[in-house]
RODO-2510 file (C-alpha; in nm, 4 decimals, decimal comma):
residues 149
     n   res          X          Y          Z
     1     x     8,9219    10,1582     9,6882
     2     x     8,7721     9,9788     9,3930
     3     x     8,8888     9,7589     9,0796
     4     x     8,7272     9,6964     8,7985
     5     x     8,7638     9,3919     8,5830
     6     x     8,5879     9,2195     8,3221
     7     x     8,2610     9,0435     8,4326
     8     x     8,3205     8,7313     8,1441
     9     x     8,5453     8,6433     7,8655
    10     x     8,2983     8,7226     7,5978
    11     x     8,1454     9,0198     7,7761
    12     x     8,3101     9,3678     7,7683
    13     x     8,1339     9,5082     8,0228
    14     x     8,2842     9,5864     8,3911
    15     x     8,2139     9,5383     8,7156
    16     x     8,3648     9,6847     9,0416
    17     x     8,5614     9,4838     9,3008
    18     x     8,6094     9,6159     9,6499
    19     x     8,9377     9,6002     9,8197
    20     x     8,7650     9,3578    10,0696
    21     x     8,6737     9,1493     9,7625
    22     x     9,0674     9,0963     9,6527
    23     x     9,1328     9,0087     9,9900
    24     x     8,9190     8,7532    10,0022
    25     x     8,9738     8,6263     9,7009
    26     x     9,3875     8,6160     9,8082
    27     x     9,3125     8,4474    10,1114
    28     x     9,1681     8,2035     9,9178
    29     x     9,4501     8,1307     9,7579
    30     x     9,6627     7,7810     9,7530
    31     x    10,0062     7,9567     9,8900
    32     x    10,1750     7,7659     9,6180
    33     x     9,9583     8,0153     9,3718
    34     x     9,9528     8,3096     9,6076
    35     x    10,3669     8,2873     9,5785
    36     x    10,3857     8,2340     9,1763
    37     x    10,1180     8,5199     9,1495
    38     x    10,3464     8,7465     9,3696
    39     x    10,6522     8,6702     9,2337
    40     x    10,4078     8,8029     8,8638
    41     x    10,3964     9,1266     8,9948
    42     x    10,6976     9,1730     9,1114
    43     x    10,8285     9,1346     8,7559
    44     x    10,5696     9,3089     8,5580
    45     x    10,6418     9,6098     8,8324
    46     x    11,0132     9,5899     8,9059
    47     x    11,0463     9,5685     9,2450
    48     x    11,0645     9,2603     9,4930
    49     x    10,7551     9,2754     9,7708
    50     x    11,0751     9,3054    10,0259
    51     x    11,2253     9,6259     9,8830
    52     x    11,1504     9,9818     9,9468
    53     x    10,9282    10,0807     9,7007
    54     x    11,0582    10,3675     9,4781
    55     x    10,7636    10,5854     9,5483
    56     x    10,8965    10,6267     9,9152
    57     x    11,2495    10,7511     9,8040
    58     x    11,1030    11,0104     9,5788
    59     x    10,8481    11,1427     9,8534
    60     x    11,1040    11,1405    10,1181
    61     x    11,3197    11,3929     9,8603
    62     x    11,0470    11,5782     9,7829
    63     x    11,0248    11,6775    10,1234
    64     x    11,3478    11,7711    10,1228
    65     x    11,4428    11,4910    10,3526
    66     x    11,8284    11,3837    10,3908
    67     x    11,8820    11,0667    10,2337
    68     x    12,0454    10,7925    10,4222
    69     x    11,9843    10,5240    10,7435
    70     x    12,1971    10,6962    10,9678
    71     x    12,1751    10,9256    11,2656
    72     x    12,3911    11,0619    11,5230
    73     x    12,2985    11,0244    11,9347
    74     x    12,4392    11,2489    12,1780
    75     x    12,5337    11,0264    12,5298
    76     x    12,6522    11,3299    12,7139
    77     x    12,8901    11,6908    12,6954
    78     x    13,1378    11,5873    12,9493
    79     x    13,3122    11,8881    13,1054
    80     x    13,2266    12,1352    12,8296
    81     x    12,8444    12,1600    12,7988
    82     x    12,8675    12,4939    12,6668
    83     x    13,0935    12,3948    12,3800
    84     x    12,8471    12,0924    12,3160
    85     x    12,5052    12,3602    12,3225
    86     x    12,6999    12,5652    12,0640
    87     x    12,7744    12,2819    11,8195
    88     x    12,4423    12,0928    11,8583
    89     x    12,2488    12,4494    11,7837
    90     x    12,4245    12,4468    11,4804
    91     x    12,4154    12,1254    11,2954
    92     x    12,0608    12,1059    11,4554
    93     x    11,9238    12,4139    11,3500
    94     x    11,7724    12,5046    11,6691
    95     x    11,7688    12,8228    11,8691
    96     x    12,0290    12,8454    12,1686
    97     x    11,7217    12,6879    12,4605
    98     x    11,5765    12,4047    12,1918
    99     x    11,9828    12,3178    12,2054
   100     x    12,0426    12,3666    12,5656
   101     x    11,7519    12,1825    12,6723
   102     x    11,8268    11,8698    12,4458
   103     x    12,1531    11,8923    12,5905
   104     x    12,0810    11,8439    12,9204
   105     x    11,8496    11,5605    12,8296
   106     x    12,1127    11,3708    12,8808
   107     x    12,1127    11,4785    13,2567
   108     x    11,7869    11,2830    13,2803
   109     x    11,9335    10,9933    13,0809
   110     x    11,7600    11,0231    12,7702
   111     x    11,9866    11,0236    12,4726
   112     x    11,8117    11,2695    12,1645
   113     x    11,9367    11,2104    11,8133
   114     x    12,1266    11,5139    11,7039
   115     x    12,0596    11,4301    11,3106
   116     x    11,8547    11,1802    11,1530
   117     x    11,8604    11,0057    10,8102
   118     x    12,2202    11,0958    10,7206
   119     x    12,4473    10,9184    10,5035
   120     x    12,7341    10,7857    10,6627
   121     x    12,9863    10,9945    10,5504
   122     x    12,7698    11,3385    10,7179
   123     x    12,7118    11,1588    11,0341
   124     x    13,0618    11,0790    11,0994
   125     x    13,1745    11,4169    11,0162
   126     x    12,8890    11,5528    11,2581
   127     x    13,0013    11,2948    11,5569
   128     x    13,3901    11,4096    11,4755
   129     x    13,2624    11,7946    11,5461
   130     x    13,0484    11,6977    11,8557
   131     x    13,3302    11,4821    11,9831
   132     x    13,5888    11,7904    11,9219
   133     x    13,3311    11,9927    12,1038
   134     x    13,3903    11,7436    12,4228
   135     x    13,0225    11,5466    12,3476
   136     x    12,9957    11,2066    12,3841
   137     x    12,8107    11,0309    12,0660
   138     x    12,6902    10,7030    11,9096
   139     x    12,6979    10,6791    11,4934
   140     x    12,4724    10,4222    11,3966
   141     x    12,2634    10,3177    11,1192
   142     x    11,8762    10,3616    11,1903
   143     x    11,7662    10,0311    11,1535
   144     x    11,9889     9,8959    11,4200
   145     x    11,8334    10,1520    11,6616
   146     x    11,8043     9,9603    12,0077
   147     x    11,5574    10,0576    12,2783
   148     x    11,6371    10,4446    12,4166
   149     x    11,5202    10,5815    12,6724
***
């Protein structure tokens, strides 16, 4: 990646900066200026440096990806595995062994998410159909997503 800028105030001619060459000249940086000259851009582009940039929510549509921070664990099937397969193949989307076989990861006490990157509203109502199937679940939203086996 290059830059260009101008090479002097009088001259209109341009030179190329490296990537490595902004860095640099960043690190160099009092923090006092770093912070005023970051708190710049975040005005003249519209977004804090903290926030998801806007780019990411139109790529992740584009792919036709769900929009939301929520997804849906299945814990176990209790006494009516088959009833669990059935419902999992369907909100899943996955043929009747894909479902069977995530299932029963929960034999081996691994815990697969059923749906990913739901809004709330979806996840509960996909929870509420595993549950009625006899499945044991956990709604949460994904950035609270503790260590799984």
């Amino acid at each position: 990646m290059t830059l260009r800028k101008l090479a002097g105030a009088g001259n209109r001619e341009l030179k190329m900066t490296t990537k490595a060459e902004v860095i640099q000249f960043l690190s160099n940086l009092p923090i006092e200026e770093l912070r005023d000259l970051i708190c710049d851009l975040e005005d003249q582009w519209g977004f804090k440096a903290d926030e998801p940039k806007p780019i990411t929510k139109t790529i992740n549509e584009m792919a036709g990806w769900a929009s939301g921070n929520f997804y849906v664990l299945l814990l176990g099937y209790g006494q009516h595995k088959i009833n669990v397969i059935k419902e999992v193949k369907d909100i899943a989307k996955l043929g009747l062994k894909e479902a069977k076989d995530m299932v029963e990861l929960t034999d081996e006490g691994r815990y697969p998410f059923v749906v990913e990157g739901v809004s709330k509203e979806k996840a509960e109502i996909i929870a509420e159909r595993l549950r009625n199937a006899g499945a044991t679940v956990k709604v949460d939203e994904a950035y609270n997503v503790s260590v799984i086996k």
